[in-house]
N, C-alpha and C positions, 0 to 999 in steps of 0.2 A: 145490715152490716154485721159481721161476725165479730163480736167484739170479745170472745175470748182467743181467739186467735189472731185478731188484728194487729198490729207493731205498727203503733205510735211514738215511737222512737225516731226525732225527727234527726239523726245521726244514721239513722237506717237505710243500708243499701235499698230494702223494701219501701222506703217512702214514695209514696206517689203512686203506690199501687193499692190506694183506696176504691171501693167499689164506687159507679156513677152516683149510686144514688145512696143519701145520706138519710141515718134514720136517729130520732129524739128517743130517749126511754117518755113513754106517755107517764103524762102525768094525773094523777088522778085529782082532778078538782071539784068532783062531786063531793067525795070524803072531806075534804077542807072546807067545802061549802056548809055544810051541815054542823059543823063546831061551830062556835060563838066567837067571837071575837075576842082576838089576845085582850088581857087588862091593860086599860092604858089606851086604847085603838076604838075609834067610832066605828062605824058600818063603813062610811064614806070613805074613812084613812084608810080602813081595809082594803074596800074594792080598790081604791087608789092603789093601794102595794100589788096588790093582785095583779090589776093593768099595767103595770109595771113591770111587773117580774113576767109578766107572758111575752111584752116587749122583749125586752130582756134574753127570754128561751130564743124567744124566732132570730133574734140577732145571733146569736152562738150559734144556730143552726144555718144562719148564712153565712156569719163568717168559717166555719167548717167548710161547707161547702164550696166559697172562693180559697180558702187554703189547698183541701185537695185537689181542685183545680188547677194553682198553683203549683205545686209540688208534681204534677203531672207532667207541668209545662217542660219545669225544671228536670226530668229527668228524660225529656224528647233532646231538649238544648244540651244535654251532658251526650246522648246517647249520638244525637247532629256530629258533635265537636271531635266524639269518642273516647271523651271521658268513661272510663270504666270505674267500676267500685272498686277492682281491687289497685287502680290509680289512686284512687283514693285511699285507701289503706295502707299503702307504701309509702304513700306521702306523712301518715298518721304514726306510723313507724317513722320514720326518718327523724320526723321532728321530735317524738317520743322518746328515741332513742338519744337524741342529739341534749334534752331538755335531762334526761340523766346525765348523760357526760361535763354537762356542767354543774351537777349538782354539787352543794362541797359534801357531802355523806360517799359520792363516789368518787370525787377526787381524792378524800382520807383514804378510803379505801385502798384507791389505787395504787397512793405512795407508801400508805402499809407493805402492800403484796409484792411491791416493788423493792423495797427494807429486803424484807423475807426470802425475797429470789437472792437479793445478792448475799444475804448473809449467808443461803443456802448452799448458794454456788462458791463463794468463800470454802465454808466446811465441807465440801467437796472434791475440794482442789487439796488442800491442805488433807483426808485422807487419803485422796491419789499420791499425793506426795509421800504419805509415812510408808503407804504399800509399795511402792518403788523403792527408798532406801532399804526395806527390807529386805525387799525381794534381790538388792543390791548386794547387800553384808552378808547373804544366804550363799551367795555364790563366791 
């Protein structure tokens, strides 16, 4: 597995395009073999954590493996239905969009800007008006 280019970003149009085959970083247990046991730890508690935590690896390394699976499945049943990604992102927009409009930082906003137009438009009207009598008295 390419794991610096991978996108595990399970929000990811690319999800589910995991390679078949799943791989562990090895671990080295010869090096940890050869230290002594933490203080505190018998031999016995040792090996015990040890079998443990190898449990433990192989589990993560299947449940990856039924995730990409999954996520495979899920993106044949989107691809069946014709769900597209970029359905998906419009949709993410939509509600994005919708999840500001209710925010009250953009509802202040709004009825600021709204203040602002009409006082704008007010002093707008009112210099239209002085340059008309002007332009009135002129003649």
């Amino acid at each position: 597995m390419e794991s610096a280019s991978q996108d595990i970003n399970l929000n990811s149009p690319n999800k589910g395009l995991l390679s078949d085959t799943m791989t562990d970083v090895p671990v080295d247990n010869t090096a940890s073999a050869r230290t002594s046991a933490p203080e505190g730890l018998t031999e016995a508690e040792e090996e015990e954590l040890r079998s443990e935590l190898a449990k433990v690896e192989e589990e993560i390394g299947t449940l990856r493996q039924v995730l990409a699976a999954k996520e495979r499945h899920c993106g044949e049943l989107k691809r069946k239905l014709g769900l597209t990604t970029f359905d998906g992102l419009k949709q993410n927009l939509s509600k994005s969009w919708h999840d500001v409009q209710v925010s009250n930082a953009y509802k202040k906003t709004q009825e600021t800007l709204s203040q602002a137009g009409q006082k704008t438009s007010a002093a707008l009207s009112n210099v239209g008006s002085v340059i008309s009598r002007k332009l009135g008295d002129m003649r």
